[in-house]
C-alpha positions as CSV (number, residue, x, y, z in Angstrom):
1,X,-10.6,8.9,103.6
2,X,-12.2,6.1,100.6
3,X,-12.3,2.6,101.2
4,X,-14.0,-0.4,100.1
5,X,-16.6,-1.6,103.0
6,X,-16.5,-4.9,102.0
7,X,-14.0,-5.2,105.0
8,X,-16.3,-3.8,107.4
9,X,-18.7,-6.0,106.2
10,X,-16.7,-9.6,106.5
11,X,-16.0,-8.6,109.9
12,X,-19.1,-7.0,111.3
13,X,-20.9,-10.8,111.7
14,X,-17.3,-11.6,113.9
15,X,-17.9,-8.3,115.8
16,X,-21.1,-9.4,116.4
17,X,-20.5,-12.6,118.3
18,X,-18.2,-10.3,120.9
19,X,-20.8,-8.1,121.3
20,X,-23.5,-10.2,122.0
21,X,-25.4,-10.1,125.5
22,X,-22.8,-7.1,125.8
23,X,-25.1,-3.5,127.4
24,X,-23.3,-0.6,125.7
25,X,-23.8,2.4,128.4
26,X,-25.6,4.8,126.0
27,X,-23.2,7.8,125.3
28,X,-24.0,11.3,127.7
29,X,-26.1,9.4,130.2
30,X,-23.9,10.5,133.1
31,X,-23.5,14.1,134.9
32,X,-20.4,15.1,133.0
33,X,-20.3,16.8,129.2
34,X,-21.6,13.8,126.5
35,X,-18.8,11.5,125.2
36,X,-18.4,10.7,122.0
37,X,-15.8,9.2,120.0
38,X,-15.3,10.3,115.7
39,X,-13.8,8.2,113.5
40,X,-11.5,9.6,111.3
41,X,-10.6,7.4,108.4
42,X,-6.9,6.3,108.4
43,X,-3.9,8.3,108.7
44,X,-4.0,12.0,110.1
45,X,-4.5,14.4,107.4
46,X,-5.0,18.1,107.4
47,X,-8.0,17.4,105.5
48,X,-9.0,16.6,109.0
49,X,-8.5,19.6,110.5
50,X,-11.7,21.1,111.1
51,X,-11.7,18.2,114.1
52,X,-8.6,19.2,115.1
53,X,-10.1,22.6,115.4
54,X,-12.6,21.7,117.1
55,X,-10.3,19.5,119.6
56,X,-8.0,22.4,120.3
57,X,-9.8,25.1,120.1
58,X,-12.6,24.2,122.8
59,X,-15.0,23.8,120.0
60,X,-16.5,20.4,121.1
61,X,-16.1,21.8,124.9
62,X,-18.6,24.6,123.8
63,X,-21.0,22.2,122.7
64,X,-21.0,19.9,126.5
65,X,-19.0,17.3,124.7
66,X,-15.8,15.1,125.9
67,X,-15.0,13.9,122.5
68,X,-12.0,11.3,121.1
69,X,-10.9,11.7,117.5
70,X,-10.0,7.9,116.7
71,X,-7.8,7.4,113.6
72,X,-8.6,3.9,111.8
73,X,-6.2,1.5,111.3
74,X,-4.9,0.9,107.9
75,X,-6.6,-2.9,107.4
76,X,-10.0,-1.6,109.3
77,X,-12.8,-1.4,107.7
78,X,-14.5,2.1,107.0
79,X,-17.8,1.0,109.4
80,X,-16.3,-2.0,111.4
81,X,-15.7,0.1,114.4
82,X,-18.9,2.3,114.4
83,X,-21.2,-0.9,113.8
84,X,-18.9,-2.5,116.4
85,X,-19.9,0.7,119.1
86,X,-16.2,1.2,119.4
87,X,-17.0,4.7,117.2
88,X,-20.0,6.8,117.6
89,X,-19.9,8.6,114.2
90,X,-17.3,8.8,111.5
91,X,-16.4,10.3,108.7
92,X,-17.2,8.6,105.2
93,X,-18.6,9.2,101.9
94,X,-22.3,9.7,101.9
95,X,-22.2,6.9,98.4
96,X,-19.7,4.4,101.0
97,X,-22.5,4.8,103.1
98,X,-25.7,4.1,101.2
99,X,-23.5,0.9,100.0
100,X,-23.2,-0.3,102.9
101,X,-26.8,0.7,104.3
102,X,-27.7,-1.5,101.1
103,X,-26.0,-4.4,102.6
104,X,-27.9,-4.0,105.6
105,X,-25.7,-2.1,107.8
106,X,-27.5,0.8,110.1
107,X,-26.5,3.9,109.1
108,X,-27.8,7.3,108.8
109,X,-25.9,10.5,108.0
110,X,-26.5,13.6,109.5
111,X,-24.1,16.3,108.1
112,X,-22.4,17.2,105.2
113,X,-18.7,17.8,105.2
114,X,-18.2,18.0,101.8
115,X,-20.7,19.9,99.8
116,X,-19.0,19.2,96.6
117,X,-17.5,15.7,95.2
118,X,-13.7,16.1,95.5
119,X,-12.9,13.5,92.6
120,X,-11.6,14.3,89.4
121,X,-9.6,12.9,86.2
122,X,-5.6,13.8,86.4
123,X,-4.4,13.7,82.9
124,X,-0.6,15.3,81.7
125,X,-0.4,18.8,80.6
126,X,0.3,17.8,77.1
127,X,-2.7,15.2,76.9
128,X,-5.1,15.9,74.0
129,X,-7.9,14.8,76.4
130,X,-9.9,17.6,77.2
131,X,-13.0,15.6,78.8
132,X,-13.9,12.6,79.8
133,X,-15.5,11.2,76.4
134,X,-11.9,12.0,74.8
135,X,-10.6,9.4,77.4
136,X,-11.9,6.5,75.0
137,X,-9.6,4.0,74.2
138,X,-7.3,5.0,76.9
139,X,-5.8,3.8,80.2
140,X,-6.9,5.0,83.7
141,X,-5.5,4.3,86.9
142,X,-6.9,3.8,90.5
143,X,-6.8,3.3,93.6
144,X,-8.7,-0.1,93.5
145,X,-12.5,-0.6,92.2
146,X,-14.2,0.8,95.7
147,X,-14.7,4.2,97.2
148,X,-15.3,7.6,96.1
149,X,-12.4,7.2,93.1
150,X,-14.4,4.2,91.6
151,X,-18.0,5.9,92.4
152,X,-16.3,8.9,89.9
153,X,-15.1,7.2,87.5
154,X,-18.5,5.3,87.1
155,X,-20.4,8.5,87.1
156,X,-17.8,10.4,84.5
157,X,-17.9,7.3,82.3
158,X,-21.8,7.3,82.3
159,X,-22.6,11.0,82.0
160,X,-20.1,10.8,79.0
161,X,-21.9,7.6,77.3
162,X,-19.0,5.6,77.6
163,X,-18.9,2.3,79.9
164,X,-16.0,0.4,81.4
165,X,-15.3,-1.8,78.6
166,X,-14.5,1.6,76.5
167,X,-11.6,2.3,78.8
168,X,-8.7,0.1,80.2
169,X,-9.3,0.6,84.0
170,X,-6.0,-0.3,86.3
171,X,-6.2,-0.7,89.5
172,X,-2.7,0.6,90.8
173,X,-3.3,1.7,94.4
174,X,-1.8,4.9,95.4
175,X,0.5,5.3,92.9
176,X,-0.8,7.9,90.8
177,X,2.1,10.2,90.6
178,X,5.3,7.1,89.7
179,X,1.6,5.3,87.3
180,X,0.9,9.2,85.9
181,X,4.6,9.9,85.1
182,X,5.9,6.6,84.1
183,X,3.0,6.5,81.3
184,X,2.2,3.7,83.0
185,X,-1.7,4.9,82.3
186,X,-2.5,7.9,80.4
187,X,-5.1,9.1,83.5
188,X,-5.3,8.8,87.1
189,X,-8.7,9.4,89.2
190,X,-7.5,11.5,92.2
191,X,-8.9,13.9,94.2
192,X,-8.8,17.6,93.5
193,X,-7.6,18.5,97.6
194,X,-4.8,16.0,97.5
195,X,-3.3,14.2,94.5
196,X,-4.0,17.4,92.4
197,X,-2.4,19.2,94.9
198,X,0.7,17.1,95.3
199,X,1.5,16.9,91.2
200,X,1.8,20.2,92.0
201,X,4.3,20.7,94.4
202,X,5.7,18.0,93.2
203,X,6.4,20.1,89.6
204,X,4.9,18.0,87.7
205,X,2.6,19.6,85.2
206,X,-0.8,18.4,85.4
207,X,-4.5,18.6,84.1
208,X,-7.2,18.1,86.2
209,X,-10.9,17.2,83.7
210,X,-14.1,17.3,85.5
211,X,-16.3,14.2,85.9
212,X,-19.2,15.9,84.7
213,X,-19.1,19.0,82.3
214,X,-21.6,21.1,84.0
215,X,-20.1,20.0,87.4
216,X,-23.7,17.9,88.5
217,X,-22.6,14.2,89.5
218,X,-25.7,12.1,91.1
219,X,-23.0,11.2,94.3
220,X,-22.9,12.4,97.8
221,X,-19.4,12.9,99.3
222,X,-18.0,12.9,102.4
223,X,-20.8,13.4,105.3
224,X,-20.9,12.7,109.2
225,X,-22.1,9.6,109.7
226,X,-23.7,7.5,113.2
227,X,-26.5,4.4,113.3
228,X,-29.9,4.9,113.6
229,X,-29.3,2.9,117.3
230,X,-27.1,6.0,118.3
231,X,-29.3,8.6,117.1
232,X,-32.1,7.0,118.6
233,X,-30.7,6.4,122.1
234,X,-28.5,9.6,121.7
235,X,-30.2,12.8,119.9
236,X,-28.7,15.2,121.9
237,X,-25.3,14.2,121.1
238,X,-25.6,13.7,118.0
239,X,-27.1,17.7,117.7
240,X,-24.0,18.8,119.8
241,X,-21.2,16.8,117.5
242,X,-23.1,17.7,114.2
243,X,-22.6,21.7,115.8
244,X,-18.9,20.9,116.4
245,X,-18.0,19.9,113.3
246,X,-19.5,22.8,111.6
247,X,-18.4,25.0,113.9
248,X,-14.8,23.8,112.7
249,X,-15.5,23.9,109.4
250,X,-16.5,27.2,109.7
251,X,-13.4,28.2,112.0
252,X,-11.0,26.4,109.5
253,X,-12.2,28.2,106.3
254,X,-11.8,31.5,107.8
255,X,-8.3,31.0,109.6
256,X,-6.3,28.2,107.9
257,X,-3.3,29.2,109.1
258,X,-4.5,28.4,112.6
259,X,-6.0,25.1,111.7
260,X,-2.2,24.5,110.5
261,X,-1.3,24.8,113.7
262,X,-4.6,23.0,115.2
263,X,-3.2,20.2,113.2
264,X,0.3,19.8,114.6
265,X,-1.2,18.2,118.0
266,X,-2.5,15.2,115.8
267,X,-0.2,14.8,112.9
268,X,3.6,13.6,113.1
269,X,4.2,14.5,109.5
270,X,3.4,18.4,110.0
271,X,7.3,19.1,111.7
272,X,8.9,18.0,108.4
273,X,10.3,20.5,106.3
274,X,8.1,21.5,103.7
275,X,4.9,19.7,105.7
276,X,3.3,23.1,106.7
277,X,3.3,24.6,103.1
278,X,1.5,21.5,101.6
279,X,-0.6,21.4,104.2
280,X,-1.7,25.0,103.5
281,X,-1.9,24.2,100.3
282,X,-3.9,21.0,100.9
283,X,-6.6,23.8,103.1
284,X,-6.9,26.1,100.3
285,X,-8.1,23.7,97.8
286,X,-10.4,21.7,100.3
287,X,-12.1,25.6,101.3
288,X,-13.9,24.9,97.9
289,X,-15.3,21.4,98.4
290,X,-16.1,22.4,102.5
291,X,-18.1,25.7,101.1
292,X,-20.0,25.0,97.7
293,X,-22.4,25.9,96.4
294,X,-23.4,27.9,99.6
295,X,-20.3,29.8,99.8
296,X,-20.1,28.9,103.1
297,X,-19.7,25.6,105.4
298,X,-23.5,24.7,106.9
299,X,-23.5,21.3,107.1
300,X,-26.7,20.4,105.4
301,X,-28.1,18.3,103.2
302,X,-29.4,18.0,99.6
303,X,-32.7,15.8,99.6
304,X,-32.5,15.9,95.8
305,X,-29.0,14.6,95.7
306,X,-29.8,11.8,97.5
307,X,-32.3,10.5,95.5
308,X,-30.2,11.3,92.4
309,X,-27.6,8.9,93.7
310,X,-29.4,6.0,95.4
311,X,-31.0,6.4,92.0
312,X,-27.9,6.3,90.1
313,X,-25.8,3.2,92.0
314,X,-28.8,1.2,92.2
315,X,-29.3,0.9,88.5
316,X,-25.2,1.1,87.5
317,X,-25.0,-2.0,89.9
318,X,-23.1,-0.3,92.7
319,X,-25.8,-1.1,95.3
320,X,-27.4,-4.6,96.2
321,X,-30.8,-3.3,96.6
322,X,-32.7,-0.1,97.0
323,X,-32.1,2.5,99.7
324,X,-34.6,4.7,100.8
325,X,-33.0,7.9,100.8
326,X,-35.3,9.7,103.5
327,X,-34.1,6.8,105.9
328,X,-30.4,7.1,105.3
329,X,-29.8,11.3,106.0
330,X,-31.5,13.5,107.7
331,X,-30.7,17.3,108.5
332,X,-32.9,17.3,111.8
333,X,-29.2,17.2,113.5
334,X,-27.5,20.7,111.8
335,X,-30.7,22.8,111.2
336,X,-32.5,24.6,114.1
């Protein structure tokens, strides 16, 4: 679900060109339920599964919507496609999004998906490391410097008063478990709902150390994102997808099992043997990220944590300029 939208933002002037002179028939103008197409960043994933949910279980049909789930291609951009009108909202990081928002792109999100910030350090069971300050001097893996794994690792670094140069950060795509094992690097930054997860199953005995000690990070993760265009010509819509995807959420925590089986209809993978275990397993540890701190999925907003992080990535050099964090979320679409 974490990419780099420097793609989406080489190609958004080319999009542009296409598109110019070009009416887009605003979405739920006709007779019929609303349309409305969610992204869903790259390959299917049960960490999707409160949209599949939502799809199979009439849960978007409840709300007067004809919606399309729309899986990204693998070289697409994170906001090419919603920028482009080919999406009507998608699924990102609420930091992805304020990044791009800084580089002028019209964005606003309007639910939360995940209330708490899935990334952590994955460290061998026989490490001495114990926190993040004790990774001094060491090597740690990545995906790539972009996203929610780089966002972490900038935070953990910080809040432990270490910087970049005190590390040896290497960038070795999504290899943590042959980088991990191999001692190719001594920590990988995964994500506590997936790599954590599969260094389990996979037997091989793991740590995971928090970013921060007392679990406050000033990021935003994942949240349902749209344009300000959209909302404007769309609110309605926007209410009624914001309802579905709660709705799901709420579904998926209560009954994983059948969002399992919800899943099936959208990813190959799940008939493989084994597939259905890790994808339970996968649920379970995602329950905690979709529910904190409320102890249940809601869908709304932190003000405060906003700030915190337009704060924070403006003066760490993650954004290009400031972001007014009252413009970029609003909870208008979840509450009420």
């Amino acid at each position: 679900m974490h990419r780099t939208v420097r793609v989406a933002l080489a190609l958004v002037a080319a999009v542009a060109l296409v598109l110019t002179g070009c009416a887009r028939t605003p979405v739920g103008t006709d007779t019929g339920p609303a349309k409305a197409t969610v992204g869903l960043t790259y390959i299917p994933d049960i960490q999707f599964a409160p949209f599949y949910v939502a799809a199979e279980e009439g849960l978007f049909t409840e709300q007067g919507l004809d919606a399309t789930l729309r899986h990204h291609g693998a070289q697409e951009g994170l906001f090419t496609a919603l920028v482009a009108g080919q999406e009507d909202y998608v699924v990102a990081g609420g930091d992805e999004m304020v990044q791009a928002r800084a580089e002028g792109l019209d964005l606003v999100a309007i639910a939360q998906y995940y209330h708490r910030y899935p990334v952590v350090l994955i460290v061998p069971d026989v490490s001495p490391a114990q926190s993040v300050a004790d990774l001094a001097g060491l090597r740690i893996g990545l995906p790539g410097k972009f996203g929610e794994s780089w966002f972490g690792l900038q935070a953990a670094l910080a809040g432990a008063g270490l910087t970049e140069s005190d590390v040896e950060v290497v960038e070795i795509g999504y290899t943590a478990q042959a980088a991990l094992t191999t001692g190719k690097v001594d920590a990988v930054v995964g994500f506590s709902n997936n790599d954590q997860v599969q260094f389990g199953l996979a037997g091989i005995p793991t740590r995971a150390i928090p970013l921060a000690a007392d679990g406050e990070l000033p990021l935003v993760s994942i949240v349902l994102v749209t344009t300000g265009a959209n909302l404007k010509a769309n609110p309605g819509t926007a209410r009624k997808v914001a309802h579905a995807m709660v709705a799901g959420l709420e579904r998926t925590v209560a009954e994983p099992a059948s969002a399992v089986a919800a899943g099936k209809k959208h990813i190959p993978t799940l008939d493989q043997a084994g597939a259905e275990a890790s994808a339970l397993a996968t649920l379970e540890a995602t329950i905690p990220l979709w529910t904190a701190p409320a102890g249940r999925a809601t869908g709304t907003m932190d003000a405060q944590e906003w700030a915190a992080m337009t704060d924070f990535m403006l003066e760490t050099g993650l954004m290009t300029a400031a972001v007014d964090p009252a413009e970029a979320m609003t909870n208008e679409f979840v509450e009420g």
